[in-house]
TIFI-388354 format. One record per residue: residue number from 1; residue in three letters; x, y, z of N, C-alpha, C in turn. Coordinates in steps of 0.02 Angstrom, whole numbers. Layout:
   k   r    n_u    n_v    n_w   ca_u   ca_v   ca_w    c_u    c_v    c_w
 NUM ala      X      Y      Z      X      Y      Z      X      Y      Z
...
END
This chain:
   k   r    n_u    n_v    n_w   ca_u   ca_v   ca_w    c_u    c_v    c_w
   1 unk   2488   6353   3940   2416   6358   3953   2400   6328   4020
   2 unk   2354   6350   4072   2350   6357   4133   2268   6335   4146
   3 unk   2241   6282   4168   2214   6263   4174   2180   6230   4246
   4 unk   2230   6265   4292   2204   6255   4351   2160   6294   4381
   5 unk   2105   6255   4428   2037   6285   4456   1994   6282   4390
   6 unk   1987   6254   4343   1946   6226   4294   1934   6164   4301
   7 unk   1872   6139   4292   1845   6078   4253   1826   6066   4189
   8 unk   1855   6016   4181   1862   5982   4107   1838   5908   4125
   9 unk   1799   5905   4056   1754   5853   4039   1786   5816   3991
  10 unk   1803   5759   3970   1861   5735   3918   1818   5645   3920
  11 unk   1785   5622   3843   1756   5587   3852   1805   5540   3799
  12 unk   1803   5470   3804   1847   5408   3755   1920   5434   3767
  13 unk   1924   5430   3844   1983   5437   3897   2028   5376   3897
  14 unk   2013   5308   3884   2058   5257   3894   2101   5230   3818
  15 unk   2100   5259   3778   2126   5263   3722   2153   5300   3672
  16 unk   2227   5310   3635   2201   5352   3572   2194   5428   3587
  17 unk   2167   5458   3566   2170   5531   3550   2135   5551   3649
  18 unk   2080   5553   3648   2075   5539   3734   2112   5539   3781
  19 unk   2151   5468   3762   2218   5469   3821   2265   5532   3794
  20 unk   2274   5542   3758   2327   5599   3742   2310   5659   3774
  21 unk   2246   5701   3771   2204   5748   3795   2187   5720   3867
  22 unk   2190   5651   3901   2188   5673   3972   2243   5687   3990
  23 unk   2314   5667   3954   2382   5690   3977   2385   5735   3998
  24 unk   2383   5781   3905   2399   5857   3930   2358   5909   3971
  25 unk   2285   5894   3967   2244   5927   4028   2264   5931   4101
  26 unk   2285   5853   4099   2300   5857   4179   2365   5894   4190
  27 unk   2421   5877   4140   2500   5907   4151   2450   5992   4149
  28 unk   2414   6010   4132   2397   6086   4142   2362   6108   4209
  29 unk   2346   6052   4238   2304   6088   4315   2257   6072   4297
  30 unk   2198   6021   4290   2144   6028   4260   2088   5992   4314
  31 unk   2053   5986   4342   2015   5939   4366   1974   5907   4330
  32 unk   1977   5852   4321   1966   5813   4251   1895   5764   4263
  33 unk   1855   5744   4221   1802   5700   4239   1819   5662   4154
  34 unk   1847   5607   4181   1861   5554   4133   1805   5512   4115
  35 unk   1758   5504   4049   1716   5463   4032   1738   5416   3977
  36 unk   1717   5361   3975   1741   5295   3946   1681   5257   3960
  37 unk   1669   5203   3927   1652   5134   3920   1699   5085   3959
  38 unk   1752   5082   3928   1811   5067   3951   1854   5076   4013
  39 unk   1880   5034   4070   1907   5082   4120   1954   5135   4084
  40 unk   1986   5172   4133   2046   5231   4086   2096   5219   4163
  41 unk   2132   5201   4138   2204   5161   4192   2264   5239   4202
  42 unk   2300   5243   4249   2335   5310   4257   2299   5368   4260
  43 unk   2257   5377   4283   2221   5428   4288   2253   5496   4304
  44 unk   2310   5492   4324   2327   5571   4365   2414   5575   4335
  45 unk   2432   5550   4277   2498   5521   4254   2555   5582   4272
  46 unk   2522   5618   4287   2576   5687   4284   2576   5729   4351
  47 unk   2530   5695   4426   2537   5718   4473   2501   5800   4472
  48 unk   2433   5794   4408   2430   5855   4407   2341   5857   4462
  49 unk   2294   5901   4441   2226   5913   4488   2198   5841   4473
  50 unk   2154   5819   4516   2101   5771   4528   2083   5738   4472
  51 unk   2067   5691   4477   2017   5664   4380   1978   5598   4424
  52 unk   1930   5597   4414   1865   5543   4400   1868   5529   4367
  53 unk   1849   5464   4378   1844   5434   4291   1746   5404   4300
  54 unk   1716   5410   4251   1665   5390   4250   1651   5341   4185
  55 unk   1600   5276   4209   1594   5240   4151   1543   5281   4120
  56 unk   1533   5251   4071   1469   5291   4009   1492   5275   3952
  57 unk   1427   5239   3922   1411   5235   3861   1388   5289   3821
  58 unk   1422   5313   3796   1407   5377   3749   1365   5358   3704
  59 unk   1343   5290   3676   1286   5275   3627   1221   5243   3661
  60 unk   1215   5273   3716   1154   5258   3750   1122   5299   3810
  61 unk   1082   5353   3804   1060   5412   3829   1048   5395   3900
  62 unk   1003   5355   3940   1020   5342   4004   1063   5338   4024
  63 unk   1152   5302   3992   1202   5331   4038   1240   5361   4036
  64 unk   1215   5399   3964   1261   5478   3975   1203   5510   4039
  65 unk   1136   5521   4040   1111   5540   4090   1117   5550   4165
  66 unk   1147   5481   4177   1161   5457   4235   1226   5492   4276
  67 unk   1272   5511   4218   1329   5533   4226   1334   5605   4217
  68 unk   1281   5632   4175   1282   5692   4192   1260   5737   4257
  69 unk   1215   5692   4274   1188   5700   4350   1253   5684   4384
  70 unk   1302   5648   4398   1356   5654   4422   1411   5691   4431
  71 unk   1399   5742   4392   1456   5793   4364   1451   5847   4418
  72 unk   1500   5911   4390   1483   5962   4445   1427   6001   4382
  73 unk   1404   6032   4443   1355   6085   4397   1383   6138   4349
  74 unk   1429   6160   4380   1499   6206   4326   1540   6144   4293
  75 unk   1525   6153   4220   1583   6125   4179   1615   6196   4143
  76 unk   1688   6193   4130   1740   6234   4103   1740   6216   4031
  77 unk   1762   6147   4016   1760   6129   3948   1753   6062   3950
  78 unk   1715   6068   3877   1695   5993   3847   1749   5965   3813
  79 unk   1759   5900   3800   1810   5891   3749   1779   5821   3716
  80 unk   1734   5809   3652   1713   5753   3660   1764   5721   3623
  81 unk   1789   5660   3630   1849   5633   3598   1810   5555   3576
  82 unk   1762   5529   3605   1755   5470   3600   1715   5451   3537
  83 unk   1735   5398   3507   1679   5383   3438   1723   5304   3421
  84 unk   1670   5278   3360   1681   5225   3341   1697   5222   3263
  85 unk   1743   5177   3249   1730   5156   3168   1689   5127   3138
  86 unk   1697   5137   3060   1672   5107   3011   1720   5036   3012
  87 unk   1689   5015   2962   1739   4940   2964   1711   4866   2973
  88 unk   1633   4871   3009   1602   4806   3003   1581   4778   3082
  89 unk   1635   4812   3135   1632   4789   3195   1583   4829   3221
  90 unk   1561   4871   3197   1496   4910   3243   1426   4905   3169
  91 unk   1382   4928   3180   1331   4932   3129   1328   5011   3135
  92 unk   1296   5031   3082   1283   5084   3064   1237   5142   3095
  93 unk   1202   5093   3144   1159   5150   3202   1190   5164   3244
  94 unk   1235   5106   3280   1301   5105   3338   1317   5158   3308
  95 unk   1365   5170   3249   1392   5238   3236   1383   5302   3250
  96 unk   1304   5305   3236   1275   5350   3217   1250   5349   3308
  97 unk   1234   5341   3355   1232   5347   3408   1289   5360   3427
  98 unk   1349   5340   3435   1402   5376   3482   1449   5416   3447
  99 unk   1459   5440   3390   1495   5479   3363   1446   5557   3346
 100 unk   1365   5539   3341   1345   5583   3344   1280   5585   3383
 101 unk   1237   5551   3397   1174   5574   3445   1197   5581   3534
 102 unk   1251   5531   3559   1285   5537   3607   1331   5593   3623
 103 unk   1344   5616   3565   1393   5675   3580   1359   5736   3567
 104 unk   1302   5739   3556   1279   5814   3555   1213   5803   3617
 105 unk   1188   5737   3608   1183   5725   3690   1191   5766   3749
 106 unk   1261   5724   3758   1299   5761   3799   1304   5847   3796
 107 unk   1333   5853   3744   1353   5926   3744   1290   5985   3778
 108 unk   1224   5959   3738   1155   5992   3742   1163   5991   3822
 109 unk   1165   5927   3881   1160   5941   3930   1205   5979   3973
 110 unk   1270   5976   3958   1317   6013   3986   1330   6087   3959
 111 unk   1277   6111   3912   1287   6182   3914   1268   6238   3944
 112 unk   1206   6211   3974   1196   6282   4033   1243   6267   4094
 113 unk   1273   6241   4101   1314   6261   4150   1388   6279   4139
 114 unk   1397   6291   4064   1457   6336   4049   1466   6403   4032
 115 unk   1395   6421   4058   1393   6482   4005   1460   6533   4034
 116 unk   1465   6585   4013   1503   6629   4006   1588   6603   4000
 117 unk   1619   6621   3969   1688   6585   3944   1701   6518   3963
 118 unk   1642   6450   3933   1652   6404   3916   1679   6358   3866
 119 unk   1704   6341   3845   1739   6282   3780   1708   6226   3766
 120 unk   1687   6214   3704   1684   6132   3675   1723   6131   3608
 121 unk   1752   6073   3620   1808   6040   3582   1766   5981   3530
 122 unk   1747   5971   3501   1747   5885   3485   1812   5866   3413
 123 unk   1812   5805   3421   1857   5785   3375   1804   5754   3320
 124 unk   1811   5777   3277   1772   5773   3209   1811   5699   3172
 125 unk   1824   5726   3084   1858   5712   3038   1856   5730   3004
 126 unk   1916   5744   2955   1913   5747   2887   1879   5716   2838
 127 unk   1852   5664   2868   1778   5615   2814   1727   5668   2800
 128 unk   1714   5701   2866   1666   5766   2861   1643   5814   2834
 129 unk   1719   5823   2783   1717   5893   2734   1676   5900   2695
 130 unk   1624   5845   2671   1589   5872   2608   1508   5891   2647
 131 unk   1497   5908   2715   1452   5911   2725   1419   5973   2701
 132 unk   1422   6028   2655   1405   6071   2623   1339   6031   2563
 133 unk   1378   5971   2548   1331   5940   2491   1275   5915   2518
 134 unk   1257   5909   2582   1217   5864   2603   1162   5906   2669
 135 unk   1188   5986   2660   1156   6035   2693   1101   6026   2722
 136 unk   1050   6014   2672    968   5988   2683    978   5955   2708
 137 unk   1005   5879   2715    990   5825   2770   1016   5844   2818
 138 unk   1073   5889   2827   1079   5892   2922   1041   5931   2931
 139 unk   1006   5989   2908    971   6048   2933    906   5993   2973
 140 unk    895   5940   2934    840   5893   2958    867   5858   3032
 141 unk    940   5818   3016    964   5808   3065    962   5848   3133
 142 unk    991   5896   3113    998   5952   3183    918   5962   3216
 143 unk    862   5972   3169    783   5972   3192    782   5910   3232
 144 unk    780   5847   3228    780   5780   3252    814   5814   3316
 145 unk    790   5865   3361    852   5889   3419    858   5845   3482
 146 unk    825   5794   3511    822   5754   3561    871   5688   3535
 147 unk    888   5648   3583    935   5599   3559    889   5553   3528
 148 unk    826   5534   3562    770   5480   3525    728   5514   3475
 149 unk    722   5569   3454    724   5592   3413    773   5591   3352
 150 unk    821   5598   3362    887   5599   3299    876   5505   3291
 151 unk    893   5478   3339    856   5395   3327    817   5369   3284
 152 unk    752   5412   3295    711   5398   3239    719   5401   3167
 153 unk    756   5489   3189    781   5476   3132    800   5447   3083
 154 unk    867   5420   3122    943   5372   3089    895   5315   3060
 155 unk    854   5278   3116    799   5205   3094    782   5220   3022
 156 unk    746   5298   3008    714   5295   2948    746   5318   2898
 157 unk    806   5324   2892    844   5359   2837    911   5307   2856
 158 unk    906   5236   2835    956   5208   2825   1007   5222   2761
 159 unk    968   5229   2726   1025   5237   2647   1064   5294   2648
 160 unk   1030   5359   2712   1083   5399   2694   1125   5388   2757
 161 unk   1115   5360   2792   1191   5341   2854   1226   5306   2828
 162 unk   1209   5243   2798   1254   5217   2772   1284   5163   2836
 163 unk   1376   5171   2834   1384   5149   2903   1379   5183   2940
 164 unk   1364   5233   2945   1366   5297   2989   1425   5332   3003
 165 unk   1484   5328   2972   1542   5362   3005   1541   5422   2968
 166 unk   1548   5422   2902   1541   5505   2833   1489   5534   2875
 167 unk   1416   5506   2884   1366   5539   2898   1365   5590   2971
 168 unk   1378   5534   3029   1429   5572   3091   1468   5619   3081
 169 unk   1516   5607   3049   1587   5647   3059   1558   5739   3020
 170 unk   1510   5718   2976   1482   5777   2922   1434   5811   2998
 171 unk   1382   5780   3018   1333   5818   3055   1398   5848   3127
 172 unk   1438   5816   3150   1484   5859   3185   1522   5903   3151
 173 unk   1545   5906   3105   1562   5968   3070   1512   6011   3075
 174 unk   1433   6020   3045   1393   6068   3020   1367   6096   3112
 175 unk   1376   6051   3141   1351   6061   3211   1393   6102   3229
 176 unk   1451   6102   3238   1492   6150   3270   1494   6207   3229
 177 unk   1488   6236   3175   1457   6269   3139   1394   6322   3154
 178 unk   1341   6282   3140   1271   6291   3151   1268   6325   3218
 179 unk   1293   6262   3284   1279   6279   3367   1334   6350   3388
 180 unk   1375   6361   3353   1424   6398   3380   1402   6462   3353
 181 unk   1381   6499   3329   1329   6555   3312   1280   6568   3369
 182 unk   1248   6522   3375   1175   6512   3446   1229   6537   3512
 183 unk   1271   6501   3538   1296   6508   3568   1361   6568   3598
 184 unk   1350   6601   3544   1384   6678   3555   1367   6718   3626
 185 unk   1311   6730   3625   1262   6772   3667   1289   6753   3728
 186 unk   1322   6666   3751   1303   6632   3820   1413   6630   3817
 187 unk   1417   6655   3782   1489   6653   3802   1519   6593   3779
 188 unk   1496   6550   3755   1511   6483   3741   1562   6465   3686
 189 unk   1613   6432   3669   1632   6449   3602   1648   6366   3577
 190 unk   1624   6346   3514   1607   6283   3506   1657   6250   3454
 191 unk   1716   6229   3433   1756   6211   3382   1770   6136   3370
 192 unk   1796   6106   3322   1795   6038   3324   1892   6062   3293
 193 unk   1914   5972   3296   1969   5969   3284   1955   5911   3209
 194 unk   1979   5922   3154   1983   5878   3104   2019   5816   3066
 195 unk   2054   5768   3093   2113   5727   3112   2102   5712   3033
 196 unk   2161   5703   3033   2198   5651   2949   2174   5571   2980
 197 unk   2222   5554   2930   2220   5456   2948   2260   5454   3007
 198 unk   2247   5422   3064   2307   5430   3139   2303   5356   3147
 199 unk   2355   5338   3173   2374   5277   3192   2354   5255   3263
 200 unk   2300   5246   3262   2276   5209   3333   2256   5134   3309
 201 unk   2229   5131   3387   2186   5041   3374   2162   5023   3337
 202 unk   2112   5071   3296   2058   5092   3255   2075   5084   3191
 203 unk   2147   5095   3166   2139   5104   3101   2161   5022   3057
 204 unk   2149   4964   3090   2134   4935   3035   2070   4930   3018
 205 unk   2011   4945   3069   1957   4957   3065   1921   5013   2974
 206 unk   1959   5061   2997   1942   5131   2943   1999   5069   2873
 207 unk   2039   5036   2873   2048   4997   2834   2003   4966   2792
 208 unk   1987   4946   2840   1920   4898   2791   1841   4937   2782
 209 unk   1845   4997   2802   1779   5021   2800   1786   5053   2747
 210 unk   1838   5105   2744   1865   5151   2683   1918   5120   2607
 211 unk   1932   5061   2637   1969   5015   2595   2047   5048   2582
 212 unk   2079   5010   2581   2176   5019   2595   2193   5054   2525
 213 unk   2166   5078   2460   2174   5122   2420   2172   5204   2450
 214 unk   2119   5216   2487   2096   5267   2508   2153   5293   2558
 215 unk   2161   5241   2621   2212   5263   2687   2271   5266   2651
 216 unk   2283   5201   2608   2368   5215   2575   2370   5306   2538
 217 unk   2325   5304   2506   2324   5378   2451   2344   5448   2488
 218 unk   2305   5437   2571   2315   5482   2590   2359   5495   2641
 219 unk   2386   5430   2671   2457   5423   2699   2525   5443   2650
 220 unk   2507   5428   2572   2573   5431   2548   2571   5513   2527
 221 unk   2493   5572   2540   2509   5641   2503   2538   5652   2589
 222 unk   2507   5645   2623   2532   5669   2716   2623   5654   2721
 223 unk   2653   5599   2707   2708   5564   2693   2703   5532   2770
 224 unk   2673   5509   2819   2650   5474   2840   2581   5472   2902
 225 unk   2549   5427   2947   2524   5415   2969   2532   5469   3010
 226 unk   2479   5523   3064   2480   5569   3119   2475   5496   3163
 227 unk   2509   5527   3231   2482   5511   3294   2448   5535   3332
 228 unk   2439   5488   3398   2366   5546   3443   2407   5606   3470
 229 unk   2454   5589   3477   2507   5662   3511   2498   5740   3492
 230 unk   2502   5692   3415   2487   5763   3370   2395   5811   3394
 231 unk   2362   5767   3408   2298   5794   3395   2291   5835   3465
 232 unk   2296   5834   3526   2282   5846   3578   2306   5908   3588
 233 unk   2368   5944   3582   2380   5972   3590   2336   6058   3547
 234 unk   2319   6047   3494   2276   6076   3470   2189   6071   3503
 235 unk   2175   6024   3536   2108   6032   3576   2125   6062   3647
 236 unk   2200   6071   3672   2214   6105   3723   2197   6184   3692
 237 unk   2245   6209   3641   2228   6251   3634   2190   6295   3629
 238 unk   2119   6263   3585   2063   6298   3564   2000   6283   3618
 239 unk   2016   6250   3682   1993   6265   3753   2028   6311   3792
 240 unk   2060   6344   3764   2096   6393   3817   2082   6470   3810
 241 unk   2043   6466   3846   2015   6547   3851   2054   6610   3809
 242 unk   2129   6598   3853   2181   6657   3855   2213   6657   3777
 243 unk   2193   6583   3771   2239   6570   3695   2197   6567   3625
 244 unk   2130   6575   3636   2072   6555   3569   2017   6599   3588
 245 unk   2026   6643   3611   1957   6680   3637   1914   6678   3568
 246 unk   1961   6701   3495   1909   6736   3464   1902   6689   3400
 247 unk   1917   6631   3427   1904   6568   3373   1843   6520   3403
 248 unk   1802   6528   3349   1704   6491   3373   1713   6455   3302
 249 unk   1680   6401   3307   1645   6375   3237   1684   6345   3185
 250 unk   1747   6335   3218   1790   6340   3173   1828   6252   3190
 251 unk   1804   6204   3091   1809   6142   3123   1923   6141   3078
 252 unk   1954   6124   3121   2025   6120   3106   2044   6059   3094
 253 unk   2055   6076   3010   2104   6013   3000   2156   6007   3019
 254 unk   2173   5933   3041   2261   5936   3065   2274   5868   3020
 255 unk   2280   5868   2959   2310   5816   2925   2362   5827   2892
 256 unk   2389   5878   2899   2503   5871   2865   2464   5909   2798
 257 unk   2420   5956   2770   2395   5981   2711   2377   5936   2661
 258 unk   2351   5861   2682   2300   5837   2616   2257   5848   2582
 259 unk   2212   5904   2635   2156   5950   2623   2175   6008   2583
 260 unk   2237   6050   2579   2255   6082   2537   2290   6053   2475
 261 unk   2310   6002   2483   2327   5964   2431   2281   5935   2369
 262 unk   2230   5931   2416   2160   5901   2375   2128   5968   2334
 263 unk   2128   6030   2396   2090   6092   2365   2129   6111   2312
 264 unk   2216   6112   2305   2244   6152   2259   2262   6105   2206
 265 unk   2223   6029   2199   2256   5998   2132   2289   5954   2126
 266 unk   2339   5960   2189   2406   5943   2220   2420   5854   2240
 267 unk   2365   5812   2244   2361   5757   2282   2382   5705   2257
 268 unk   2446   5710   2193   2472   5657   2183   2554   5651   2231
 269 unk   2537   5597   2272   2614   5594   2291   2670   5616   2260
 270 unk   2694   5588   2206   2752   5601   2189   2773   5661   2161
 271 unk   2693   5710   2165   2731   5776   2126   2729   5806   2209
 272 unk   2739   5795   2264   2749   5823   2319   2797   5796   2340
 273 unk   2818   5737   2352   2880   5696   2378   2935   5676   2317
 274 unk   2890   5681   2254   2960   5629   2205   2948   5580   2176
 275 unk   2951   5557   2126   2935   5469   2114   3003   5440   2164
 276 unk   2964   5389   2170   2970   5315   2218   3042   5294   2171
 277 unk   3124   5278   2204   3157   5248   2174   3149   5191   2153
END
């Protein structure tokens, strides 16, 4: 996949699934605009096109603003990668601001200037899947369409955010969904990526948020932990014009089949691997 004379937008660049996706963008030719909080160190690791790196707080609308005004006016593809855990170290609006009012944020501003065979990527989760049950509240969500708007929101509907990570990870599912229909007409094509349990920084975090019954249960149907390696290469893909033209809307699990494991019945370890000697 060939990615030179494109710009790519690739946000929670200095870590984790991010750093993996600025790898392979750049090993593709990419001219890259790296966003982080965080610096993002090696910027060009593979001698491939240009990369900026820009700071930005993705949970705070003035400086995604700031930075979008910095950008080029043509973006190629989005890739939002950046978000936070559950777990205690953030609160539940933090969540709910950068995993989801920051990232559609963003996206809302960087779409007129992709139109015609543009890409957005975001990295979702598998926490997300049951957002079918909870239809009515994102249809509300998605109305809340301004970032201080969805704000208000989140303020007044604490019990159903929760910590905000299920609630996030669900409204980016239904979003890419929902927006990727609208966006037919403009050429645009909108998909998320759906990660299992992955072994980053993060996950003693999702430890204690989701509790070590939950990660163990679903590490031992996967037979172990994904890495970020694994995930990137699939958000290369489904940004690539030549390679996904006719895939929109479409949020992809990549967890080793726990999700089919779960759908077909299947989700006791040992009738997939064996009892334990």
């Amino acid at each position: 996949m060939d990615f030179a004379g494109k710009t790519v937008v690739i946000t929670g660049t200095s870590s984790g699934m991010g750093a993996e996706a600025l790898r392979l963008f750049t090993a593709a030719g990419a001219a890259i605009h790296a966003l982080d909080v965080a610096e993002t160190s090696d910027l060009d690791p593979n001698g491939g096109a240009s990369t900026t790196f820009h700071r930005c707080d993705i949970g705070e609308r003035p400086s995604i603003d700031r930075t979008v005004a910095a950008l080029p006016a043509r973006v190629d593809v989005l890739v939002n990668c950046a978000g936070i855990p559950n777990g205690g170290r953030f609160s539940g609006e933090q969540v709910m601001r950068v995993n989801w009012l920051g990232l559609r944020h963003l996206t809302e501003s960087l779409l007129p200037g992709m139109e015609g065979g543009g890409s957005v990527v975001h990295v979702a989760s598998t926490a997300g899947r049951d957002w079918r049950s909870r239809q009515a509240l994102h249809d509300e969500l998605m109305a809340a369409s301004t970032f201080d708007e969805g704000l208000r929101w989140v303020e007044a509907h604490p019990g159903d955010c929760g910590d905000g990570y299920v609630l996030s990870k669900e409204a980016v599912q239904y979003y890419t969904v929902w927006r990727s229909v609208q966006l037919l007409p403009r050429g645009v094509r909108m998909n998320s990526i759906c990660p299992g349990i992955t072994d980053t920084s993060i996950i003693g975090d999702f430890r204690r948020g989701m509790g070590d019954d939950v990660i163990d249960h679903a590490t031992a149907v996967a037979g172990r932990l994904a890495e970020p390696r694994e995930m990137a290469p699939a958000m290369l893909f489904l940004a690539d014009e030549a390679s996904s033209s006719y895939i929109n809307g479409v949020n992809l699990n990549i967890d080793r089949g726990t999700a089919a494991a779960r759908l077909s019945g299947q989700s006791d370890p040992e009738l997939i691997w064996g009892a334990s000697p």
